[in-house]
C-alpha positions, 0 to 999 in steps of 0.5 A: 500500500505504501510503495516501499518494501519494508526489511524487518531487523534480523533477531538477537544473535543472528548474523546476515549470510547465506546460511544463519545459525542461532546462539545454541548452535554457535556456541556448540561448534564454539565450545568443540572447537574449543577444545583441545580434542578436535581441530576446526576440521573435525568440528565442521565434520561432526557439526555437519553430521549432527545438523544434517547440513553441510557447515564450512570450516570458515564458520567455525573459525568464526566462532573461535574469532568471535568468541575471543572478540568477545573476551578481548572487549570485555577485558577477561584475560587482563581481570584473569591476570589481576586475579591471579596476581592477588593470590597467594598460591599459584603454579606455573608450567610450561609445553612445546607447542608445535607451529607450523613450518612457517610460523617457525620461522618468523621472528621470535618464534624458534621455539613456541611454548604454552604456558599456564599460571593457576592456583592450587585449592582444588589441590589443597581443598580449599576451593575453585581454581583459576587457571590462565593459558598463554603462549610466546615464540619461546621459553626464556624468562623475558617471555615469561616476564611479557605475560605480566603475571609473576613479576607483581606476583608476591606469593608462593609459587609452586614450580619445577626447577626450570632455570627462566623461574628461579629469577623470581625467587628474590621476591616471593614469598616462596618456592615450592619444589614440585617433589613429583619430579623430585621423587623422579630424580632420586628414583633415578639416582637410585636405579644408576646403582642400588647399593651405592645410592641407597641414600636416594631411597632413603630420602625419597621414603621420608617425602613420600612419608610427609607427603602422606602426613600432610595429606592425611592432616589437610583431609581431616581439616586439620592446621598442623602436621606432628610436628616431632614426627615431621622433625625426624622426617626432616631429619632423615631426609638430612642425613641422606642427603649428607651422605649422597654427597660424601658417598659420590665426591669421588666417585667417577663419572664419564663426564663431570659430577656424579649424577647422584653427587649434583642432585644431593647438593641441589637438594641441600641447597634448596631444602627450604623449597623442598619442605615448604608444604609442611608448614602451609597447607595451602601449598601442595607439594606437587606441581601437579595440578599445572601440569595437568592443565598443561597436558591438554595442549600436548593432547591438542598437539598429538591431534592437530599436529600443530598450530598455523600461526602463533596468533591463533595460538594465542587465541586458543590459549584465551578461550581455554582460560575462559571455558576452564576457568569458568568451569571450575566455578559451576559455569557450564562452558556452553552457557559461558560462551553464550553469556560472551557472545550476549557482551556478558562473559563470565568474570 
């Protein structure tokens, strides 16, 4: 009757294209491309074969973009970063992550690494965790240093020995020594000669021992170890170390120091760092939890061979901060991604 054709707006959520699909469906192919078990092309596949029509990989790729748009605006991984900063127990590790041959070569990039920073509570009982993912082209302290987390960061940090962390000690207020991979070392120790290193298993018992104590404590809600029970502990420990030293200071080795002579004269060194946990039960005595973390991005690895750019890396490591972290705190991922695209992200 007017003489004009009238367009209505398209509804909340819905994009112009060929091909439209609603918030739910969005936010599935989000949430599985999110993960670190299916790459785009296996998301667009399943997706395809779920909905009954073909779906490109370019739309899942753009779910990915949108979703981290989305969380970029909203400011989530520097809140996540502040957060974490405030704690006063977190953990820190670290995993090759294979780019292409291309992106290889770009500058800054010869040796692509994931990072994770988290706190520990689900490890010591004491709640939700936070759980932050970042990538660079390397592994050196300066990369680290970029992420803008451990250099404000006045806490226990709990972390293996890697050399591009020990920088931070001055000014923490504690290491932990990851002891899983201290029980390793003197596993090995031991197995290099039985007799002569008997020393490592008799260290090693007594942290398996405080372990156990601590663990036993925190579980029944308690605040203090035996603490003349964890003295002879201690005690044992010190004298096994004494004699990893005297036994291996001439024993021959084909090149440098016995391997048995170098681990008891680190673990003297820093027996502080060793036996930290026994006097705070928020701090667990492992590494654990951040090495579990991390082992999606290996999984990732093994599935899609390998990242195209360090950017889209990046990107993975930032939706994975979000969907993990909004898990561990009762969000359902797929709620949380649609609560993003809405401008109203989980925080």
């Amino acid at each position: 009757g007017c003489g004009h054709a009238t367009t209505a707006g398209p509804p909340a959520g819905v994009r112009g294209g060929p091909t439209c699909y609603g918030p739910n469906v969005t936010a599935a192919a989000t949430l599985l491309a999110g993960q670190d078990v299916l790459g785009i092309e296996r998301t667009a596949d399943l997706m395809s074969a779920l909905l009954g029509v073909a779906v490109s990989t370019g739309f899942i790729s753009s779910c990915l973009t949108r979703l981290d748009d989305a969380l970029t605006t909203a400011g989530f991984e520097p809140a996540l970063k502040t957060a974490l900063r405030a704690q006063e127990v977190v953990g820190t590790d670290e995993t090759p992550a294979p780019l292409t041959d291309a992106a290889g070569r770009e500058p800054g990039c010869p040796n692509p690494h994931v990072y994770t920073v988290r706190t520990m509570r689900a490890y010591t009982r004491g709640g939700a965790d936070l759980v932050w993912y970042g990538a660079a082209g390397d592994r050196t302290k300066s990369s680290i240093s970029a992420f803008g987390i451990l250099d404000d960061f006045r806490g226990v940090l709990v972390r293996d020995d890697f050399g591009g962390y020990v920088g931070y000690d001055p000014v923490l207020a504690g290491v932990q020594q990851c002891l899983a991979h201290v029980l390793r070392y003197l596993d090995d120790a031991h197995t290099i000669d039985p007799d002569a290193q008997a020393w490592a298993r008799q260290v090693a018992d007594a942290l398996r021992t405080a372990i156990h104590e601590v663990n036993t404590a925190r579980a029944a809600d308690g605040t203090v170890v035996d603490a003349e029970l964890l003295g002879r502990l201690r005690r044992r420990y010190d004298r096994g170390v004494a004699v990893g030293i005297s036994t291996n200071l001439s024993r021959p080795w084909p090149q440098g120091n016995h391997p048995g002579l170098q681990l008891a004269r680190r673990l003297k060194r820093k027996a502080h760092q060793v036996w930290l946990f026994t006097t705070r039960l928020d701090v667990p005595a492992t590494n654990n939890g951040s090495e579990s973390a991390i082992r999606g991005f290996k999984l990732a690895a093994k599935v899609q061979g390998c990242w195209r750019t360090l950017a889209t890396l990046q990107r993975h490591c930032r939706i994975r901060s979000y969907l993990l972290s909004a898990r561990n705190h009762g969000r359902r991922p797929i709620d949380a991604i649609r609560d993003a695209l809405s401008a109203k992200p989980w925080m």
